[in-house]
Each structure stands twice: as structure tokens, then as C-alpha cells.
N, CA, C and O atoms as a GROMACS GRO file, in nm:
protein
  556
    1UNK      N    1  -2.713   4.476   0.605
    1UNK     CA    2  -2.823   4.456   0.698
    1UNK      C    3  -2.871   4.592   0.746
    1UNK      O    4  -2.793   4.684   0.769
    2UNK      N    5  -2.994   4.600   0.760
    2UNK     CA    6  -3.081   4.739   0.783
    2UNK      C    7  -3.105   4.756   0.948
    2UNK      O    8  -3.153   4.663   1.014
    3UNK      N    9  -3.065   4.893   1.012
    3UNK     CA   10  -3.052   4.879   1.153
    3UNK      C   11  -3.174   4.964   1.182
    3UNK      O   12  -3.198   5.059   1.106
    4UNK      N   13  -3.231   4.947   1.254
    4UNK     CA   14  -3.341   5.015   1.308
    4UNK      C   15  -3.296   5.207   1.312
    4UNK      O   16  -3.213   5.257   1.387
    5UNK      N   17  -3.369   5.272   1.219
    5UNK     CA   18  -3.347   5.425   1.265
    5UNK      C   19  -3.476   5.447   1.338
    5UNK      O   20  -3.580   5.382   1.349
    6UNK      N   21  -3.433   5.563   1.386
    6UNK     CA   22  -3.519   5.683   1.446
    6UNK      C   23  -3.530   5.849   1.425
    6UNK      O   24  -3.472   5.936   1.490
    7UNK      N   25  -3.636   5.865   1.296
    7UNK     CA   26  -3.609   6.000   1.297
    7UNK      C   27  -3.619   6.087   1.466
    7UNK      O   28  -3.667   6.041   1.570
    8UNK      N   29  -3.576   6.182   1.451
    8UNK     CA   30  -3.574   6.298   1.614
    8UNK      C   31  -3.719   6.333   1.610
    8UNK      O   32  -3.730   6.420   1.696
    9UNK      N   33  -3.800   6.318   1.572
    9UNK     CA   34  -3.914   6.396   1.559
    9UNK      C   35  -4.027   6.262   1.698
    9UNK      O   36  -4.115   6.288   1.780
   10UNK      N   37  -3.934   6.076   1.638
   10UNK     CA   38  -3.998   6.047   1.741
   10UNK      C   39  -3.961   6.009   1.863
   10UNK      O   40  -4.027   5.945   1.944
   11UNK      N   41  -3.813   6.065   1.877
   11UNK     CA   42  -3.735   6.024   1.997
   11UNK      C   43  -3.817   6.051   2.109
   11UNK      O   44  -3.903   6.136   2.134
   12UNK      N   45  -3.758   5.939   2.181
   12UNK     CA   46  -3.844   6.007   2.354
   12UNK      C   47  -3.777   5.928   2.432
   12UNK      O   48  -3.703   5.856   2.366
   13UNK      N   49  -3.770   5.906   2.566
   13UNK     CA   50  -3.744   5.837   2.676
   13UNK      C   51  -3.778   5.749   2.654
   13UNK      O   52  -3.870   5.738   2.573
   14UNK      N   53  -3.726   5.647   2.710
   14UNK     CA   54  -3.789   5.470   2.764
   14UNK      C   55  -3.853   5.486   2.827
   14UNK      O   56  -3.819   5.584   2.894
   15UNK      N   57  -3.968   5.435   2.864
   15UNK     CA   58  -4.082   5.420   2.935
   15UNK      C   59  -4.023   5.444   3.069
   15UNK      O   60  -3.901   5.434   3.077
   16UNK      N   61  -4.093   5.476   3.179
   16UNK     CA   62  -4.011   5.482   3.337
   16UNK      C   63  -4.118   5.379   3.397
   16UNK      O   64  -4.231   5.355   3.356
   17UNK      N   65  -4.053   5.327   3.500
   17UNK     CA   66  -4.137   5.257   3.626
   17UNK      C   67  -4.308   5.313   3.637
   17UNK      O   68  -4.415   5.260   3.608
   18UNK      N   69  -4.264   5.462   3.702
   18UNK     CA   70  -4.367   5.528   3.738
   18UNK      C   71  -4.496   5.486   3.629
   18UNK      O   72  -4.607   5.434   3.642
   19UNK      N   73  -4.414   5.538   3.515
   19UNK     CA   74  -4.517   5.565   3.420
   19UNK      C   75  -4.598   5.391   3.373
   19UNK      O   76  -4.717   5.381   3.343
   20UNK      N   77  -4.506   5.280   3.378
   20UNK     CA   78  -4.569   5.130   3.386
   20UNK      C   79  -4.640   5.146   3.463
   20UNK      O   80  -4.749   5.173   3.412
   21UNK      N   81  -4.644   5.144   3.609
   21UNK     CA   82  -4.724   5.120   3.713
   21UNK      C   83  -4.878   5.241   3.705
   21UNK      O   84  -4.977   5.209   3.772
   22UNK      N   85  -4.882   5.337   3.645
   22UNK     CA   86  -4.980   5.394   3.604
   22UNK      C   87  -5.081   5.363   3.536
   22UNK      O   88  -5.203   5.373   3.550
   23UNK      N   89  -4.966   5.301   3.413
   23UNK     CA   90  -5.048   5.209   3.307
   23UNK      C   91  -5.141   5.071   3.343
   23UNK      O   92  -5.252   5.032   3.310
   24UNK      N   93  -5.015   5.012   3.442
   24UNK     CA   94  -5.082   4.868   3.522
   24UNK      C   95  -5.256   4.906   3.598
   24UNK      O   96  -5.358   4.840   3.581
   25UNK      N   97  -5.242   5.027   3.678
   25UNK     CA   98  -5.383   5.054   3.748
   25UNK      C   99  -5.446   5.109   3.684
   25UNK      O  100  -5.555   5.139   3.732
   26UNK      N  101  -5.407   5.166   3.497
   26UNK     CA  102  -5.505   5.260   3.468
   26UNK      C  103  -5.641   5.077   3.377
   26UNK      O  104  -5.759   5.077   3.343
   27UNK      N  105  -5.542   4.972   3.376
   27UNK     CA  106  -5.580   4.872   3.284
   27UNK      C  107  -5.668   4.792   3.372
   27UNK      O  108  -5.773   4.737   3.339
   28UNK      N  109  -5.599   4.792   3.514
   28UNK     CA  110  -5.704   4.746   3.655
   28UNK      C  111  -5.808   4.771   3.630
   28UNK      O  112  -5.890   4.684   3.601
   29UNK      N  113  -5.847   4.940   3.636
   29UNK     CA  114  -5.992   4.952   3.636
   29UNK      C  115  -6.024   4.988   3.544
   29UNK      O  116  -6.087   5.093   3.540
   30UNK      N  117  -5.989   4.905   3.412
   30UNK     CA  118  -6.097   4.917   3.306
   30UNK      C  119  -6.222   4.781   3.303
   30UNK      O  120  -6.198   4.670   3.352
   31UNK      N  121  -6.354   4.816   3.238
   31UNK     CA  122  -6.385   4.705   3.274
   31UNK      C  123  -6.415   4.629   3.153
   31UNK      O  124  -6.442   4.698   3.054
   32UNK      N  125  -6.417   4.513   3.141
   32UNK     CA  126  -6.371   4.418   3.110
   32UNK      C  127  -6.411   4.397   2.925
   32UNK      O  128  -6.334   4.329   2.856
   33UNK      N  129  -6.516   4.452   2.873
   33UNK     CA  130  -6.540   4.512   2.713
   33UNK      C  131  -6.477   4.579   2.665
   33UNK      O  132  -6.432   4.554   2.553
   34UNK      N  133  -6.447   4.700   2.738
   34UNK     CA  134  -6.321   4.783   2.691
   34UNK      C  135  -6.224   4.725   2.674
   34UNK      O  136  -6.161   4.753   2.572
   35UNK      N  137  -6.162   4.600   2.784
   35UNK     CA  138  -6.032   4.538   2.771
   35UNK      C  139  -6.018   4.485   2.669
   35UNK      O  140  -5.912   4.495   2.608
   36UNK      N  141  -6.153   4.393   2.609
   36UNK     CA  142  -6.135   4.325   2.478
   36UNK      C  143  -6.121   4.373   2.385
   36UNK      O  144  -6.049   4.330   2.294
   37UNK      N  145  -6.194   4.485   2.385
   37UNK     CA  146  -6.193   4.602   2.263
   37UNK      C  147  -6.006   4.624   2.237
   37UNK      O  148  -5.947   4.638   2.130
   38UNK      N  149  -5.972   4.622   2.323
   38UNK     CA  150  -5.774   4.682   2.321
   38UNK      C  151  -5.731   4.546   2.270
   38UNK      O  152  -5.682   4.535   2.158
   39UNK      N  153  -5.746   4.458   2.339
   39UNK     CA  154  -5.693   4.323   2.299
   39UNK      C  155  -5.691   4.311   2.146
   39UNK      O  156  -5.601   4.295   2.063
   40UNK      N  157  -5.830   4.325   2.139
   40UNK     CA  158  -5.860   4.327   1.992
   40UNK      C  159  -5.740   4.419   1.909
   40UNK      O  160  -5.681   4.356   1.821
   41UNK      N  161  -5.707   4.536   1.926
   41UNK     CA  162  -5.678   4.643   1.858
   41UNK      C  163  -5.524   4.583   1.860
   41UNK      O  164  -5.466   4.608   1.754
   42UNK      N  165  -5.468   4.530   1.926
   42UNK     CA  166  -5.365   4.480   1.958
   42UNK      C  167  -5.325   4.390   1.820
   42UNK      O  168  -5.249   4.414   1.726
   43UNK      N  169  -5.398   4.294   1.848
   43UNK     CA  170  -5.418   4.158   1.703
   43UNK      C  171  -5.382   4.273   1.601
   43UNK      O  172  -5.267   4.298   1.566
   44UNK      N  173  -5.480   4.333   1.564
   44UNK     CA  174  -5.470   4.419   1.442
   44UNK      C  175  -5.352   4.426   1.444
   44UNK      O  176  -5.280   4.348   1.382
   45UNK      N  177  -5.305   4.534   1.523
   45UNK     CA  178  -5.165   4.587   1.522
   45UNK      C  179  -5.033   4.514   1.484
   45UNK      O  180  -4.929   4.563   1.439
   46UNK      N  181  -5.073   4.338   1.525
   46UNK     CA  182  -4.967   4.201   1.512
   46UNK      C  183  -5.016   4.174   1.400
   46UNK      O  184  -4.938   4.104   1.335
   47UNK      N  185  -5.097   4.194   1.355
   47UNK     CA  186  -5.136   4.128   1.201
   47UNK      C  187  -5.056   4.199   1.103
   47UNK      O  188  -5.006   4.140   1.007
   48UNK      N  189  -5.038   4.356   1.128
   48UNK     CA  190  -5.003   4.421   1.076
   48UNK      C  191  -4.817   4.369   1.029
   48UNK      O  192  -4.753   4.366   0.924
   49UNK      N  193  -4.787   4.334   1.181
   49UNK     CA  194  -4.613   4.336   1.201
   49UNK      C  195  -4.570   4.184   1.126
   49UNK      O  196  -4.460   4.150   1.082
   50UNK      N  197  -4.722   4.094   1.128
   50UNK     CA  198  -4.685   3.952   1.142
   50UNK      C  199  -4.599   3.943   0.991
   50UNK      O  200  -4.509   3.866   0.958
   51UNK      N  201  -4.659   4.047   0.921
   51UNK     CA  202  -4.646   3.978   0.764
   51UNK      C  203  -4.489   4.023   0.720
   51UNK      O  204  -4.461   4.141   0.706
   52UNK      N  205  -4.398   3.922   0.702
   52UNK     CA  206  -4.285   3.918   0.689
   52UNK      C  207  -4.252   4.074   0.619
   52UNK      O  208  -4.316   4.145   0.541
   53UNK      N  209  -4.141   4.088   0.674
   53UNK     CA  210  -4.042   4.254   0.588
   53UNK      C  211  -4.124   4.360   0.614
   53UNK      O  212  -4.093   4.460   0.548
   54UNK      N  213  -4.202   4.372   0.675
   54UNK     CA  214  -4.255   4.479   0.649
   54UNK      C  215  -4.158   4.624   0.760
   54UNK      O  216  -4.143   4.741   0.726
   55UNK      N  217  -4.111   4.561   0.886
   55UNK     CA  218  -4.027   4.648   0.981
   55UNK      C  219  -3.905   4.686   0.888
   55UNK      O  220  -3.852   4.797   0.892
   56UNK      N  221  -3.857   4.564   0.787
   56UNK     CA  222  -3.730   4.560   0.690
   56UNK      C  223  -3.784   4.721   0.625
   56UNK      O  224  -3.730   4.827   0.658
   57UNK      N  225  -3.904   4.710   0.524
   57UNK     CA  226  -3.928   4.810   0.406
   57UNK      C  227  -3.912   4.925   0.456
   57UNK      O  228  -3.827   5.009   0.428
   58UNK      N  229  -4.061   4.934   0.594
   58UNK     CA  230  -4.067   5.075   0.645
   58UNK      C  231  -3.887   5.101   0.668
   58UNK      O  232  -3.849   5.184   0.585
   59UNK      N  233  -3.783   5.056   0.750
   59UNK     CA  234  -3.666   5.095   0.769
   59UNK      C  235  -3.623   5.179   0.646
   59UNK      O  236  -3.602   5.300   0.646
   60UNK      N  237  -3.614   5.092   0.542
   60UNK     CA  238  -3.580   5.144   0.431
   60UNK      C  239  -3.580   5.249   0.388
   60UNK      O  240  -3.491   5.320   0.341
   61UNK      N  241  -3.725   5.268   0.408
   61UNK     CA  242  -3.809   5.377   0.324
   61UNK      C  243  -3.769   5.503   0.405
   61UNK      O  244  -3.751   5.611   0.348
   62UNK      N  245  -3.753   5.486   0.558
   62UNK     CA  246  -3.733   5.595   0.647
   62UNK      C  247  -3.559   5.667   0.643
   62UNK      O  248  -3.519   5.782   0.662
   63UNK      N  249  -3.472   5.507   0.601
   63UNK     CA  250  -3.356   5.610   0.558
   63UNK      C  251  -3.350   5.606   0.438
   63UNK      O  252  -3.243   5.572   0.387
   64UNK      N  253  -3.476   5.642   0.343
   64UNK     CA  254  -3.449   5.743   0.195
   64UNK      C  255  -3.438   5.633   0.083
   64UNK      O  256  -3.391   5.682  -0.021
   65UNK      N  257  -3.470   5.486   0.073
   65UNK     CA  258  -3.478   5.429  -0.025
   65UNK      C  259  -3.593   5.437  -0.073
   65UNK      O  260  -3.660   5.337  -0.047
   66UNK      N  261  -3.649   5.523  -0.139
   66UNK     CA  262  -3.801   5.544  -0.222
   66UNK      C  263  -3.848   5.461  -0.271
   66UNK      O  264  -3.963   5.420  -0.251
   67UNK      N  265  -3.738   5.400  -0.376
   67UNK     CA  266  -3.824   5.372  -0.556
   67UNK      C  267  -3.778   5.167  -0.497
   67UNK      O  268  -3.694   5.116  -0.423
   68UNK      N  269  -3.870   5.126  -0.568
   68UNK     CA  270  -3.860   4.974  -0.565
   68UNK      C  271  -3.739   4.940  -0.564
   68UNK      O  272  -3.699   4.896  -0.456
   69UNK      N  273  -3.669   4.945  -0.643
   69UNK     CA  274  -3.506   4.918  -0.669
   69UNK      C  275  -3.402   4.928  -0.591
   69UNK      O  276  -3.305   4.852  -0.586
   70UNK      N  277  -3.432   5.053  -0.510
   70UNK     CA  278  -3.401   5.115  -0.370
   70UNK      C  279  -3.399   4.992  -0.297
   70UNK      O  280  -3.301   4.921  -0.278
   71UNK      N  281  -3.536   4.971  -0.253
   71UNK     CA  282  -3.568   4.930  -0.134
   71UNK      C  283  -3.582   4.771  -0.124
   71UNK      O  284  -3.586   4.689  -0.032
   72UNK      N  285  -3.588   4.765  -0.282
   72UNK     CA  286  -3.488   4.606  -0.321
   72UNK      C  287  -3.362   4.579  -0.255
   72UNK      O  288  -3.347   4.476  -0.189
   73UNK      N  289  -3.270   4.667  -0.268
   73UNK     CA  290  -3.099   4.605  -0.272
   73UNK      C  291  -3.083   4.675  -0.150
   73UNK      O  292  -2.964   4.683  -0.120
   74UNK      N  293  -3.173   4.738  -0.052
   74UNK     CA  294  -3.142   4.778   0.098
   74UNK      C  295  -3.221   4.682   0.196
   74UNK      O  296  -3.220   4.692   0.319
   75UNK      N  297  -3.290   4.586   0.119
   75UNK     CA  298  -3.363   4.447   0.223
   75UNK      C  299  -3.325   4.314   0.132
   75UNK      O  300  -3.371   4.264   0.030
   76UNK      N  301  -3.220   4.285   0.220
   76UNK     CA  302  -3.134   4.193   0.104
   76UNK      C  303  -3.229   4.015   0.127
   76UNK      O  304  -3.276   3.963   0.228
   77UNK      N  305  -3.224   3.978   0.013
   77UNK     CA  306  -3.337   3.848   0.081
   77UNK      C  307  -3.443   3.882  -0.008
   77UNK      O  308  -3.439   3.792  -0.092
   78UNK      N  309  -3.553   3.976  -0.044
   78UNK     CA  310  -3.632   4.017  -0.067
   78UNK      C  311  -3.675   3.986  -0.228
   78UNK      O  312  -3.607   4.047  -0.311
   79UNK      N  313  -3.782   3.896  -0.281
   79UNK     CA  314  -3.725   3.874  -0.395
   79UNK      C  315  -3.847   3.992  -0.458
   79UNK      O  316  -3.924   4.053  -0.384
   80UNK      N  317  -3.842   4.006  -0.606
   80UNK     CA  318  -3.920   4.108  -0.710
   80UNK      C  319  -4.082   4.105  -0.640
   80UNK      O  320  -4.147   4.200  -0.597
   81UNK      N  321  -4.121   3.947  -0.646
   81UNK     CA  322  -4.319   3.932  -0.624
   81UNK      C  323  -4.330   3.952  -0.476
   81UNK      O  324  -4.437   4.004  -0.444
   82UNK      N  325  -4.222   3.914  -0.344
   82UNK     CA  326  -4.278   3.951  -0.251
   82UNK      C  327  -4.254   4.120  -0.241
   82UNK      O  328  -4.363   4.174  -0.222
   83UNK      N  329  -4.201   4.167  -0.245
   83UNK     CA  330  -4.195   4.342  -0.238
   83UNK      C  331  -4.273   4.377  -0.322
   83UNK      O  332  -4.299   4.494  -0.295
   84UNK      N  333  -4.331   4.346  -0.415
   84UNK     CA  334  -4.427   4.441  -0.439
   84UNK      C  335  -4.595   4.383  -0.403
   84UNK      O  336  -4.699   4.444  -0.428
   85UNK      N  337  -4.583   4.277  -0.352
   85UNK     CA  338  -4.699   4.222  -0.275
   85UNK      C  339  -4.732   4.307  -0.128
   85UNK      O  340  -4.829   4.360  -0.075
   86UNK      N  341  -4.545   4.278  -0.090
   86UNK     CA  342  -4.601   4.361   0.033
   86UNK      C  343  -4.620   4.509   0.029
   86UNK      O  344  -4.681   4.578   0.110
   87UNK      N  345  -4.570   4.538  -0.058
   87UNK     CA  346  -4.599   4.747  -0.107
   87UNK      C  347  -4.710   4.777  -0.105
   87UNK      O  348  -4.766   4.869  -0.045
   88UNK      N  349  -4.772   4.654  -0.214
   88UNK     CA  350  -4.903   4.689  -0.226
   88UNK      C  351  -5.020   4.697  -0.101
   88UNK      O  352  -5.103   4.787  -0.086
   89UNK      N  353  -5.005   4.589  -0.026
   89UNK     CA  354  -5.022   4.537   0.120
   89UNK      C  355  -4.989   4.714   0.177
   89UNK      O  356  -5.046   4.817   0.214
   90UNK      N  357  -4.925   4.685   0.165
   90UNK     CA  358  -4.868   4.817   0.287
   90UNK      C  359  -4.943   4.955   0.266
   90UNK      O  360  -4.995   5.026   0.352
   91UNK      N  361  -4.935   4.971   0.143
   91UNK     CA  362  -5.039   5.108   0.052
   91UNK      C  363  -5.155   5.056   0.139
   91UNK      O  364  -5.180   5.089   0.255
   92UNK      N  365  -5.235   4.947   0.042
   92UNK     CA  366  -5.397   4.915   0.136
   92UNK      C  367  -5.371   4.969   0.273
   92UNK      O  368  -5.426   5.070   0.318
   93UNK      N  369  -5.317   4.924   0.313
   93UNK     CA  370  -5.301   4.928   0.512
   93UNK      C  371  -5.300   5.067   0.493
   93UNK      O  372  -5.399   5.106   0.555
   94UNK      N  373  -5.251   5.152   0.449
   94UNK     CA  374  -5.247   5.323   0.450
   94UNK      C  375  -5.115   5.353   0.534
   94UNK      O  376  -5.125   5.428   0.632
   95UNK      N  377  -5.007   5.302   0.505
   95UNK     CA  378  -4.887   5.279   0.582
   95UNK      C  379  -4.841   5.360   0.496
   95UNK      O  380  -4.816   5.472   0.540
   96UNK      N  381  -4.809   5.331   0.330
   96UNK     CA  382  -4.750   5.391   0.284
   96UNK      C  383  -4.795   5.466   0.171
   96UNK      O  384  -4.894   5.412   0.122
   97UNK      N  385  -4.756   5.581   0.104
   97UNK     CA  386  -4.808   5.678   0.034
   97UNK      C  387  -4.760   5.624  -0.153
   97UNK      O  388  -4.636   5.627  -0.155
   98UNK      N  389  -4.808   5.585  -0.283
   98UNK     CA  390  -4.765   5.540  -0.336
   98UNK      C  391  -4.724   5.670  -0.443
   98UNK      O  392  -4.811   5.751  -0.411
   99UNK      N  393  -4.640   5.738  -0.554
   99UNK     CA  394  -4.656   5.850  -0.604
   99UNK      C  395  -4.602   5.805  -0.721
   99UNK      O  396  -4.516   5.716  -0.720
  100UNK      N  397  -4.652   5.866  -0.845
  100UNK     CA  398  -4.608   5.806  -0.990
  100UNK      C  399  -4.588   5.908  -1.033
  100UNK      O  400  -4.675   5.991  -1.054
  101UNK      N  401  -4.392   5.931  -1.067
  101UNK     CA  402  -4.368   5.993  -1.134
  101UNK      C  403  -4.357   5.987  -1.281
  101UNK      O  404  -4.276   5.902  -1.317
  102UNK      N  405  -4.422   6.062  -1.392
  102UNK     CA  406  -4.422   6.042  -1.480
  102UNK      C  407  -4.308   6.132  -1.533
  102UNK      O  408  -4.273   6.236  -1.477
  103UNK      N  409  -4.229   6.060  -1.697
  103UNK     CA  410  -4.125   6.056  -1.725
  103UNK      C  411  -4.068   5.986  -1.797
  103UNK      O  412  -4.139   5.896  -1.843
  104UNK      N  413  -3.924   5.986  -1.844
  104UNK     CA  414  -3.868   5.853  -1.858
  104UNK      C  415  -3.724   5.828  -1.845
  104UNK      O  416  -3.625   5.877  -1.901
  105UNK      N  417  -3.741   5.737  -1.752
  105UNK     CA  418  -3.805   5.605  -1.780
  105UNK      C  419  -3.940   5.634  -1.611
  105UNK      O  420  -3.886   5.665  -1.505
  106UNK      N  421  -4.065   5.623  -1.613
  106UNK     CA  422  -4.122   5.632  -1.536
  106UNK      C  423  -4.151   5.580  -1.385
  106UNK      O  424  -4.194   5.465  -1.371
  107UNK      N  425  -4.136   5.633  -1.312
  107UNK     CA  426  -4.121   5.582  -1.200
  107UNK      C  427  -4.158   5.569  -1.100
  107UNK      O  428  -4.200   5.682  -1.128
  108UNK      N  429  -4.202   5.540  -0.967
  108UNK     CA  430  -4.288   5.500  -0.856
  108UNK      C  431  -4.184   5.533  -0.728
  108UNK      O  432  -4.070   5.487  -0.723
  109UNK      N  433  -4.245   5.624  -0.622
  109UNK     CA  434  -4.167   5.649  -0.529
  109UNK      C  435  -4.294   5.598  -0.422
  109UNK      O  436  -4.414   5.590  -0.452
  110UNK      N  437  -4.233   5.568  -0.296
  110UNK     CA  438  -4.310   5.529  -0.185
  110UNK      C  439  -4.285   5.636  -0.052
  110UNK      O  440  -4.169   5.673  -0.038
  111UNK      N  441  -4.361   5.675   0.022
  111UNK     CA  442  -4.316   5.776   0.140
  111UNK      C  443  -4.460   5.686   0.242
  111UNK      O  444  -4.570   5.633   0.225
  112UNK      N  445  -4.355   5.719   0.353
  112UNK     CA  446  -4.455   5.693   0.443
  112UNK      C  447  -4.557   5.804   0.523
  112UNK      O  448  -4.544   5.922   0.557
  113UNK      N  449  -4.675   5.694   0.535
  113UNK     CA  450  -4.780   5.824   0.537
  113UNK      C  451  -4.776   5.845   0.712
  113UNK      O  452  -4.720   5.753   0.771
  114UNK      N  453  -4.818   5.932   0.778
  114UNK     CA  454  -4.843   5.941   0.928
  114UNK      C  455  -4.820   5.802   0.996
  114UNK      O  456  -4.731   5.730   1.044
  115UNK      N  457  -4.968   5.809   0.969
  115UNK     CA  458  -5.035   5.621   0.978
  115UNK      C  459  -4.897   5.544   1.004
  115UNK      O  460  -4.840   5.524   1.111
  116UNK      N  461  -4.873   5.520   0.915
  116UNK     CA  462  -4.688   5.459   0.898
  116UNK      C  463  -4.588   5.525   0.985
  116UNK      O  464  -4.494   5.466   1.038
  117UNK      N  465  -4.608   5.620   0.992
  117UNK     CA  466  -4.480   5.677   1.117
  117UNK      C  467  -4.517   5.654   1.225
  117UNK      O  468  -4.431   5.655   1.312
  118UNK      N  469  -4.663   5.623   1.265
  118UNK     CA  470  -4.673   5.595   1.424
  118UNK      C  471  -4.635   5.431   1.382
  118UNK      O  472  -4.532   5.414   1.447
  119UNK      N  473  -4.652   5.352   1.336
  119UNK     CA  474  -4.615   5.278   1.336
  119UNK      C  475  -4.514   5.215   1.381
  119UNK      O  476  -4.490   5.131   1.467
  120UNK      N  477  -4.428   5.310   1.258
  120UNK     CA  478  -4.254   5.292   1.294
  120UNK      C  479  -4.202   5.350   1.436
  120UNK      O  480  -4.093   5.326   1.486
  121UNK      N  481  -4.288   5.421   1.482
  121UNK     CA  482  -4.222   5.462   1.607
  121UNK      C  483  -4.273   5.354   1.732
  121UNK      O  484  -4.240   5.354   1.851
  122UNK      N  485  -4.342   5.284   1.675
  122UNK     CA  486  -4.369   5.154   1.780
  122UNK      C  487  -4.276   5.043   1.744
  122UNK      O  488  -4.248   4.954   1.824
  123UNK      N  489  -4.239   5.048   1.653
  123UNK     CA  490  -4.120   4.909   1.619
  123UNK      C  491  -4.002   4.951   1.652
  123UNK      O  492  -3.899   4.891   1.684
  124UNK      N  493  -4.037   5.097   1.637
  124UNK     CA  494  -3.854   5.121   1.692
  124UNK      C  495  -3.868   5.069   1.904
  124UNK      O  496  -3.796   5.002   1.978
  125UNK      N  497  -3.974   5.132   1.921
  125UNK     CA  498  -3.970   5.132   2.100
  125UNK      C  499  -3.994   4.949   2.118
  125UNK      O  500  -3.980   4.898   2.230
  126UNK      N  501  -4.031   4.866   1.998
  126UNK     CA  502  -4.029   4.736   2.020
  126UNK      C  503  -3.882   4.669   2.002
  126UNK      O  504  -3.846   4.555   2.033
  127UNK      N  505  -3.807   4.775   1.940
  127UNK     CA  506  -3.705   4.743   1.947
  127UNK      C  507  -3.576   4.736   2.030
  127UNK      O  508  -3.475   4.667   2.035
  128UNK      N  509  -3.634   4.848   2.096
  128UNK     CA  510  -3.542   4.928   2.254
  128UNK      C  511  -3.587   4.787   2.334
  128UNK      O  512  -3.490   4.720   2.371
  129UNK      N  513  -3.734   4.726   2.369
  129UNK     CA  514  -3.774   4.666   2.472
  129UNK      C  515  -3.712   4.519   2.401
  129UNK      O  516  -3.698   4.427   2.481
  130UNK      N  517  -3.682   4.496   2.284
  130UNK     CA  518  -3.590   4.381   2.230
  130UNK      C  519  -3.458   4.373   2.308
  130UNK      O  520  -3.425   4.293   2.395
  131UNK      N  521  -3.386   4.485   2.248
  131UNK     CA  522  -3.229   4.424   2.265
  131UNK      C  523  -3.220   4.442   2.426
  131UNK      O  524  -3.118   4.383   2.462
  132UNK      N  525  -3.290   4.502   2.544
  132UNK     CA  526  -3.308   4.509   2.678
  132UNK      C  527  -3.311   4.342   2.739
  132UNK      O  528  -3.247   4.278   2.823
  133UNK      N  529  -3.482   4.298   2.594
  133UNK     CA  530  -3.460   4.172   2.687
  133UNK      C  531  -3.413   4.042   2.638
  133UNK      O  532  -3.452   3.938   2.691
  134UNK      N  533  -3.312   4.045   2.517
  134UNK     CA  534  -3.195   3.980   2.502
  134UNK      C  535  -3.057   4.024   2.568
  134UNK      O  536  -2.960   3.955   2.536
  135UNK      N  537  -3.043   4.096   2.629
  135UNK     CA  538  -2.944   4.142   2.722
  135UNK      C  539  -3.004   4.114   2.836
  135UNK      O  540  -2.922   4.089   2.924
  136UNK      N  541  -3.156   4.107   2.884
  136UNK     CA  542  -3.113   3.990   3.030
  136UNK      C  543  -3.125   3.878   3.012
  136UNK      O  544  -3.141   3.800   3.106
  137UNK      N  545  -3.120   3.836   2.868
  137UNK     CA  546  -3.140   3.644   2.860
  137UNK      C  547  -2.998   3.584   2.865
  137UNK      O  548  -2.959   3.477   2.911
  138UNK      N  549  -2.936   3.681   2.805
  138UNK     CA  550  -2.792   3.661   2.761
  138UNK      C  551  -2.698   3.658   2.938
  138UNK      O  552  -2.617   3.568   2.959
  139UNK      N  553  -2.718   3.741   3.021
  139UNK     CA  554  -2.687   3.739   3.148
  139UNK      C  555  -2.658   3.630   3.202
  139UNK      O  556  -2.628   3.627   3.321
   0.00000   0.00000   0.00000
């Protein structure tokens, strides 16, 4: 099973109080087109997460499983047509970088592009605000 990493590059603090309650009045006085406009951007962002494995791959890919085969037998479950549906998926989205090494036997490595690292650094902080609030359900 694949555990959530974090390269250091996006470590940071947990959010603080202060800094929520900033956020809460900075969203107060927005007015109300703008709000939809975010809302909106939001969806995107869940559309993005909705589509099964994809938190699984990026993991993968971030601790060093490149090539399909890799990132096959490190997202266990995963069969041949959905991984490369969602690769492909994921390339479109500009998540991930696709590179063809030629050779033989020839081969296909995946890296994630920027785009994809902010990403991952939101699933990881969705992940901090996870196990927080299954540890107060569990209480």
C-alpha cells in the first residue's frame, strides 16, 4: 500500500487559526461573481481528484516509479487499460510529463510536471486535514 510522501521542497506548517480566520474575512468581502468564479475553480480541481487512482499514480511517480510497470506493481488493484487511460488522462490534464526513451527494448518514463506538483502538494495537505478529521471522529 502507497503512503502519502512529501518531497521537502513542499513541506510547510499546518495551516494556523490566525491564518483560517484571515481567509474566512478575506472570502466575506469578496463579492459574490468572484465567489462563483472560485467555486467554480474548485469543481475543476474535484474533477481532477474525482477520477479514481490518480492521488495512487501521482504517489508513485513522486517516490520514483517512472515506467508503466513501475507504477503498475506500486498501485496494487490497478489493472493494464485503466493506467494507461488514466496516464493518458493525466498527460492531457498537464499533470504529467510523458518521455520516450528510445532503445531496446523501448521505453516510456512519466515525471511530474509543476502543474502536478502543486497538485500533489494539495493532496498531501488534504491529507494532513484527513487523518486530523478521522482522529476526531474516532474520539
Amino acid at each position: 500500500m502507497l503512503t502519502f510522501v512529501i518531497p521537502q521542497e513542499f513541506k510547510s506548517e499546518y495551516i494556523s487559526m490566525d491564518e483560517i480566520e484571515i481567509i474566512i474575512r478575506e472570502v466575506a468581502g469578496k463579492d459574490s461573481s468572484v465567489l462563483c468564479r472560485e467555486v467554480t475553480s474548485i469543481g475543476d480541481t474535484m474533477d481532477v481528484l474525482r477520477s479514481k487512482w490518480v492521488p495512487e499514480i501521482l504517489t508513485a511517480i513522486i517516490c520514483g516509479n517512472t515506467r508503466f510497470t513501475d507504477i503498475q506493481a506500486a498501485v496494487h488493484g490497478l489493472s493494464d487499460k485503466v493506467l494507461a487511460d488514466r496516464l493518458r488522462q493525466m498527460t492531457e490534464d498537464k499533470l504529467l510529463d510523458k518521455t520516450e526513451c528510445y532503445g531496446y527494448p523501448p521505453r516510456v518514463e512519466y515525471r511530474l510536471t509543476e502543474h502536478g506538483k502543486r497538485l500533489y502538494a494539495i493532496i498531501y495537505r488534504m491529507t494532513e486535514w484527513g487523518q486530523e478529521h478521522r482522529g476526531l471522529m474516532i474520539k
